[in-house]
C-alpha positions in Angstrom: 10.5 -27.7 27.7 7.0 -28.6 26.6 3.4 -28.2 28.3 0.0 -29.5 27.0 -3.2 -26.9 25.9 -6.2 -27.8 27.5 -9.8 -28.4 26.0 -10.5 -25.1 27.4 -7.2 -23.8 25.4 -5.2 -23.0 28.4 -1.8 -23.6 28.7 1.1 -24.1 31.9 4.1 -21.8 31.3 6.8 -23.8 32.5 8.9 -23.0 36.0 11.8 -22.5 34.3 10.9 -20.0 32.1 8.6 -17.8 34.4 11.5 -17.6 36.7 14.0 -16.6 34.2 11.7 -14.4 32.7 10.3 -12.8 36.0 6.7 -13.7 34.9 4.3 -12.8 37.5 0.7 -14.2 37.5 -2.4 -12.6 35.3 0.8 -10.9 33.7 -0.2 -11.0 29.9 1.2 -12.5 27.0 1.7 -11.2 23.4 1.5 -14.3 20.6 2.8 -13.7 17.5 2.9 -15.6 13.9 6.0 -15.8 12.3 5.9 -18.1 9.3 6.0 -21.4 10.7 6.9 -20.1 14.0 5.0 -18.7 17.2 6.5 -16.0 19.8 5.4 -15.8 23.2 6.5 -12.2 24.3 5.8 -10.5 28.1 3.9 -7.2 27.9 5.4 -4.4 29.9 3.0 -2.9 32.4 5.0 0.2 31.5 4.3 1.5 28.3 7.5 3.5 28.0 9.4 0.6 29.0 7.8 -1.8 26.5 8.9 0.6 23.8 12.5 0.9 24.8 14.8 -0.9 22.0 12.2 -0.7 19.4 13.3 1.9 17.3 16.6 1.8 14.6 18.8 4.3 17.2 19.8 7.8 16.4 16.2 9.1 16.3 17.4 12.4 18.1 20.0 12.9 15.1 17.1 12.3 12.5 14.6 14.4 14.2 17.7 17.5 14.1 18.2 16.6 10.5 15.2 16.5 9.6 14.1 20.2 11.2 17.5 21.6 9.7 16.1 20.8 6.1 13.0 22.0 6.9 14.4 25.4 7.9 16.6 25.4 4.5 13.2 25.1 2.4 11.8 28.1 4.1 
């Protein structure tokens, strides 16, 4: 799929995508540089949402971990 940028910069995300994607209008858009390479990523309206997935898993175990040592320095 392909659209053209505008003078004024602006762009036409195609149907295609903003269906599959559930994109809404004035929904904003994250663009991000990757070497030769640029993402377009939804923002979440929901914070907590838009964090989900981001983290390495386990963080519960860590935290535990983490507090057990502490205690065992003390």
């Amino acid at each position: 799929m392909r659209s053209t940028i505008t003078a004024r910069g602006q762009t036409v995300v195609p149907a295609q995508i903003r269906r599959r994607f559930d994109l809404t209008p004035a929904q904003r858009l994250e663009w991000v540089i990757e070497a030769d390479c640029i993402r377009v990523i939804p923002v979440c309206e929901d914070p907590v949402q838009a964090f989900r997935g981001q983290g390495k898993g386990g963080a519960t175990a860590r935290l535990l971990d983490t507090r057990k040592q502490d205690r065992a320095r003390e």
